[in-house]
TORSE-748115 format. One line per 10 residues: number of its first residue (from 1); their letters; for each residue y, x negated, z negated of C-alpha. Coordinates in nm, 3 decimals, padded with zeros to 5 digits. Last residue first. Example, Ala and Ser with C-alpha at 12.3 -4.5 7.8 and 13.67 -1.06 7.14 Angstrom:
<sites>
2) sa) -00.106:-01.367:-00.714  -00.450:-01.230:-00.780
</sites>
This chain:
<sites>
332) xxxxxxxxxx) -02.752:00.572:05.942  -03.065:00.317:05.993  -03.375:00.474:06.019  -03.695:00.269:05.830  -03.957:00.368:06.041  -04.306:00.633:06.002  -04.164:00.827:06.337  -04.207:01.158:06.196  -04.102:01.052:05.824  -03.823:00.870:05.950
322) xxxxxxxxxx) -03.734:01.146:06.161  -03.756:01.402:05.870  -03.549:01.171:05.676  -03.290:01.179:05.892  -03.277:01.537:05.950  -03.185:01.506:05.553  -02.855:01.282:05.618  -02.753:01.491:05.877  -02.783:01.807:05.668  -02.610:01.666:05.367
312) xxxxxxxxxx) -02.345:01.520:05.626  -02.325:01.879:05.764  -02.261:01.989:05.414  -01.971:01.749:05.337  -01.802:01.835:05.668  -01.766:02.191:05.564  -01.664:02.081:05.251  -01.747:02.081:04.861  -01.499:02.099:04.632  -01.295:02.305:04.855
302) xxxxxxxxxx) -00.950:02.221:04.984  -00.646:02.383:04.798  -00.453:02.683:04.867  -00.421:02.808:04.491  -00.603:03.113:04.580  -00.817:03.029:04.794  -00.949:02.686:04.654  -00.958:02.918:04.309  -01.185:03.182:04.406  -01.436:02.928:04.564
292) xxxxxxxxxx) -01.356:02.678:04.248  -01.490:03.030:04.039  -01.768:03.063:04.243  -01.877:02.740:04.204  -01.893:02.736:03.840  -02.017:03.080:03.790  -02.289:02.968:04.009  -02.375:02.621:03.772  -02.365:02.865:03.451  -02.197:02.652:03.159
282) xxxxxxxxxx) -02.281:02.406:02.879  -02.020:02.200:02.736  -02.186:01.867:02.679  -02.173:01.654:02.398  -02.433:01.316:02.489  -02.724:01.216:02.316  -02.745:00.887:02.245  -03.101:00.676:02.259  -03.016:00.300:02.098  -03.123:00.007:02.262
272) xxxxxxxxxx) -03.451:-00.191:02.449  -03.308:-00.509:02.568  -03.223:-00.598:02.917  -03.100:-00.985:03.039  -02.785:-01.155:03.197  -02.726:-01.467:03.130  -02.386:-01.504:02.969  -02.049:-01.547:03.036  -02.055:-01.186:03.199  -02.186:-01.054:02.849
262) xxxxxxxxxx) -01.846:-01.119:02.654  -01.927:-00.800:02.427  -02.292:-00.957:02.350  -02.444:-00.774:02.092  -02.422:-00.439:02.270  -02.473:-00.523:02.643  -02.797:-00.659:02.499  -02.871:-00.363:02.349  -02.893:-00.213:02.678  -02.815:00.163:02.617
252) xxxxxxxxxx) -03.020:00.475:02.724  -02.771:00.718:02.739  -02.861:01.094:02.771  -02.743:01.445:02.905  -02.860:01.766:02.831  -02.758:02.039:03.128  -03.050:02.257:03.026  -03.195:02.250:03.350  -02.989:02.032:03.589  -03.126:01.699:03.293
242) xxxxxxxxxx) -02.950:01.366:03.319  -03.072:01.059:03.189  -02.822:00.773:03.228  -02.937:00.427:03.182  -02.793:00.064:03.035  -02.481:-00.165:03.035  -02.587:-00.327:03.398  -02.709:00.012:03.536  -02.975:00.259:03.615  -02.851:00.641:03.707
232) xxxxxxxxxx) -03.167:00.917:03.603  -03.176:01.253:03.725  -03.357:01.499:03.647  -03.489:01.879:03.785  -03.844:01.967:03.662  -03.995:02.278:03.763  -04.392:02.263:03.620  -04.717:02.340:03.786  -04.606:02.024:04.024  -04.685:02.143:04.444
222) xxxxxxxxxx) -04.325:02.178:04.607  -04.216:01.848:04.603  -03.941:01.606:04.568  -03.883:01.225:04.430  -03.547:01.110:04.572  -03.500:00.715:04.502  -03.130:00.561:04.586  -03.072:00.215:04.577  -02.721:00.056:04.548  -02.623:-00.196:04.787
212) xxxxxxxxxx) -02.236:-00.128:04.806  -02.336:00.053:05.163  -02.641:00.278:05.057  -02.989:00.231:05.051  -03.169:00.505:05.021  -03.531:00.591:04.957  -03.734:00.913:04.987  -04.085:01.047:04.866  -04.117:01.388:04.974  -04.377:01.672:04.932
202) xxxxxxxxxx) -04.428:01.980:05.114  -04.399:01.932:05.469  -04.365:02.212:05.701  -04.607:02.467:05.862  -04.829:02.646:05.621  -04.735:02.470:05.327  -05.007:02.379:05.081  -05.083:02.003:05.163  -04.842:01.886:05.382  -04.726:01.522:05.320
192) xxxxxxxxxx) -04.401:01.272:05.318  -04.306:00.931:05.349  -03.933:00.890:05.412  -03.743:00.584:05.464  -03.321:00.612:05.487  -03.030:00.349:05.581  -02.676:00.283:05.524  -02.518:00.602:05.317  -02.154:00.538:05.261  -02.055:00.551:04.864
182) xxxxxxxxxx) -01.929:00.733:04.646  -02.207:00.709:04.401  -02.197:01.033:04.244  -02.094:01.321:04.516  -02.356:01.143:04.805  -02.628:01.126:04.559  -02.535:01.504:04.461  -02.524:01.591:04.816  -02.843:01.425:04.891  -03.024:01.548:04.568
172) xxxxxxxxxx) -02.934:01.866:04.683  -03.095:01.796:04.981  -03.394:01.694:04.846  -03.543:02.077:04.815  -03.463:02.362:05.119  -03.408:02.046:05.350  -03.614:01.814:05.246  -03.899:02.059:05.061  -03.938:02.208:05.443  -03.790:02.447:05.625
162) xxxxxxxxxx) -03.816:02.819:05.803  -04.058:02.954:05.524  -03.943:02.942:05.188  -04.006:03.302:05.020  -04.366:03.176:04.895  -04.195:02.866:04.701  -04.444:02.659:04.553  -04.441:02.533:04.169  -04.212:02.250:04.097  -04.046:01.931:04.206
152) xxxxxxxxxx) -03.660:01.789:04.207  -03.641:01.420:04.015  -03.393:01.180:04.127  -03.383:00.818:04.091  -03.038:00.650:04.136  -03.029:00.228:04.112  -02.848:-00.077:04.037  -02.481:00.008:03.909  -02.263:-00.233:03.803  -02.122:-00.106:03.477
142) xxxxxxxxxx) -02.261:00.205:03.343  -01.942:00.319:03.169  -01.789:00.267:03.431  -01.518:00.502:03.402  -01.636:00.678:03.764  -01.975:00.680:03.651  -01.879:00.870:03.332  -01.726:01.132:03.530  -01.987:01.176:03.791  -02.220:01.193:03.477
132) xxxxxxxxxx) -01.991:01.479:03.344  -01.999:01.660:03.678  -02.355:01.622:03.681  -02.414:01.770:03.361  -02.154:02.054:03.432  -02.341:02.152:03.724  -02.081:02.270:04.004  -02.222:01.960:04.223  -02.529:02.112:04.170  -02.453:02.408:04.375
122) xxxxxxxxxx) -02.428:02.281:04.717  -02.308:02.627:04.836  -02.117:02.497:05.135  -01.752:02.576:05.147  -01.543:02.698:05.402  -01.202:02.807:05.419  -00.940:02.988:05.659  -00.716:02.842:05.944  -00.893:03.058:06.204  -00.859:02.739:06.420
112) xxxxxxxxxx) -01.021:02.466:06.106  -01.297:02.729:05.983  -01.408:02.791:06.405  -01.440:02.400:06.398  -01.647:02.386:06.091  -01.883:02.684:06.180  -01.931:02.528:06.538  -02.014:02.173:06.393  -02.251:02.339:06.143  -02.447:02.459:06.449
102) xxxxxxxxxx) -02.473:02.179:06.651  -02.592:01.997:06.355  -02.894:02.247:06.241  -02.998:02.521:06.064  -02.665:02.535:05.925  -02.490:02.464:05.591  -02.784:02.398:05.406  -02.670:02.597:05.178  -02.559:02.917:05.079  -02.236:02.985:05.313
92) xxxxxxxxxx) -01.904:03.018:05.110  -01.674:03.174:05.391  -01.304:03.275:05.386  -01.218:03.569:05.607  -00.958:03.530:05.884  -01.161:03.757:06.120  -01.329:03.458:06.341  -01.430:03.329:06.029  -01.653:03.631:05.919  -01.846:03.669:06.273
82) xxxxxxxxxx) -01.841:03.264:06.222  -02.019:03.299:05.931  -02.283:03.563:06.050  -02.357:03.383:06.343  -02.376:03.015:06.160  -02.611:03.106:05.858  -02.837:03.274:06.093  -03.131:03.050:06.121  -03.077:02.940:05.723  -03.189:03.281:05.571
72) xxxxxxxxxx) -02.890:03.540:05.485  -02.667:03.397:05.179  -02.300:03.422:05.299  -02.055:03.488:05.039  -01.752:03.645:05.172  -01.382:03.610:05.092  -01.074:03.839:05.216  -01.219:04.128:05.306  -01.017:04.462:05.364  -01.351:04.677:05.418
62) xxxxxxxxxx) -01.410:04.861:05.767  -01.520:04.615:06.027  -01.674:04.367:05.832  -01.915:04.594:05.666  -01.960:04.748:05.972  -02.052:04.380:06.103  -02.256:04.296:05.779  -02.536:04.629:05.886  -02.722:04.785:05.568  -02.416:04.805:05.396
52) xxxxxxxxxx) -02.345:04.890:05.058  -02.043:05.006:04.831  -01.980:04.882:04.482  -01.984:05.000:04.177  -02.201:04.670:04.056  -02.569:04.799:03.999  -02.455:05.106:04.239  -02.433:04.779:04.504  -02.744:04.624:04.414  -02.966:04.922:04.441
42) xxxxxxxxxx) -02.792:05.020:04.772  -02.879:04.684:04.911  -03.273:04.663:04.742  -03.301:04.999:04.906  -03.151:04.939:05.245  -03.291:04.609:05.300  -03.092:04.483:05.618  -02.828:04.365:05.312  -02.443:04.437:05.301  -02.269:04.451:04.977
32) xxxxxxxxxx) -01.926:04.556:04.914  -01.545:04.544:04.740  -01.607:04.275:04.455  -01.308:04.247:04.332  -01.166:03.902:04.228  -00.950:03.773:03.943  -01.167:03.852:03.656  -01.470:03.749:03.789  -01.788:03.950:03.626  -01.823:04.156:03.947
22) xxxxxxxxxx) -01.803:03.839:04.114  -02.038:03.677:03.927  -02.336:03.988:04.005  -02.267:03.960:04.359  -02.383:03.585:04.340  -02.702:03.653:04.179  -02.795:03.912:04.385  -02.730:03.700:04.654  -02.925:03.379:04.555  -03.294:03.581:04.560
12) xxxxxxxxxx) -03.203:03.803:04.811  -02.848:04.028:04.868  -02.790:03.874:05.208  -02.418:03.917:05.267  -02.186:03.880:04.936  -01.814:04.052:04.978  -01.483:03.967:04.841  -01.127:04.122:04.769  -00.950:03.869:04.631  -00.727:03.871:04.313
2) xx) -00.333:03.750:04.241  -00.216:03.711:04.602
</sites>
């Protein structure tokens, strides 16, 4: 098999932008649409010389599918995957994975008897800045790592209305936390607040203490004027600043680190030190992800992110929500 034929379901705000990657992919055709919304659906598909459903199962039915994208609201994430998975298609499903455990359970077990993939839109992880952090981690270039503090907060989101800033917001941050460290998640405290959003919270403070003792810091809201989207990795040799945005990516050295090559036979102490820029080789995030989609398929290889790695984001953020409704420290 040299391209796949592949479909997008739920042509919203993530959708569109997914069917428009696969009609730039060289080694996929992008064979239909389906979206409820007859006019935004049939709008997207002549966009793309494609064909348009207003009803996924038809679409199912008569098109020789081989991949699907999966972006329909989080309540019916697992019926329309598993209506794809249960006919030997491969799934990418926009994340969170599921609206809740049960429910990502069923998706991954249905992915492991139809023998076909599934991989959970955690997008980030497909940002070049992050996967160059990841890398620089993994070289420790950081040395002994102390602390993570992420950064995810801007205007409200109107369209958001079946969860919260955890789960539509901080999970990311959970996944990429998760991705970077490496590390088993021990414990969670979350203090959160309402103050715009009609029925969930809107604003999270999080901690995280994971197993090799590192803290983890997730700052995330839906009420600052201005989208910011950083993260910052605190270490023995000195600080990484990384921006999702415009994928810049900083180190913040410890001078001391510097002048003293044989640090460990000294003690230890943190001096202000040169601000370096880092080369990065910016790319789109999406195009990213939907090429390692392609490619896990094609190649036969296990996704980049997993099944099993998106119900752990989800676990991980349901945690949160029951520290913040029980005001308690919940161990993992």
């Amino acid at each position: 098999m040299n391209k796949l034929n592949v479909a997008v379901i739920g042509v919203g705000s993530m959708g569109k932008n997914h069917a428009r990657v696969y009609s730039e992919m060289e080694n996929v055709n992008l064979v239909a649409i389906a979206d409820t919304d007859k006019a935004i659906g049939k709008n997207i598909a002549d966009k793309y010389g494609t064909n348009h459903y207003t009803d996924y199962k038809d679409m199912l039915k008569k098109e020789e599918i081989d991949a699907v994208s999966v972006s329909v609201p989080t309540k019916l994430h697992k019926d329309v995957a598993i209506d794809a998975i249960r006919k030997k298609i491969n799934v990418l499903v926009e994340k969170p994975i599921a609206a809740d455990i049960g429910e990502a359970k069923s998706m991954i077990n249905d992915a492991e008897k139809s023998n076909v993939k599934l991989m959970v839109g955690h997008i980030e992880r497909f940002n070049p800045v992050v996967a160059e952090l990841k890398k620089r981690i993994k070289r420790n270039e950081l040395g002994k790592i102390y602390k993570v503090h992420c950064v995810r907060m801007g205007p409200s989101v109107h369209r958001i209305y079946d969860v919260g800033v955890i789960i539509d917001l901080a999970i990311h941050e959970i996944d990429v936390l998760r991705y970077i460290i490496d590390s088993k998640i021990k414990r969670v405290y979350a203090e959160t607040a309402r103050k715009i959003h009609s029925t969930h919270e809107d604003l999270l403070i999080g901690t995280i203490r994971f197993d090799n003792g590192i803290l983890g810091v997730i700052n995330a809201n839906w009420l600052t004027p201005k989208k910011v989207r950083e993260i910052a990795v605190t270490g023995e040799k000195g600080m990484f600043v990384a921006n999702y945005l415009t994928q810049e990516l900083y180190f913040h050295e410890n001078d001391f680190i510097r002048k003293n090559v044989n640090y460990k036979s000294y003690s230890m102490t943190i001096l202000e030190g040169r601000t370096i820029k880092l080369k990065m080789e910016n790319k789109e995030p999406l195009r990213n992800e939907l090429e390692a989609f392609a490619g896990c398929i094609l190649k036969n290889k296990e996704p980049l992110v997993t099944g099993n790695d998106g119900l752990e984001a989800l676990r991980i953020a349901q945690k949160f929500i029951e520290s913040s409704k029980a005001n308690k420290t919940i161990i993992i």
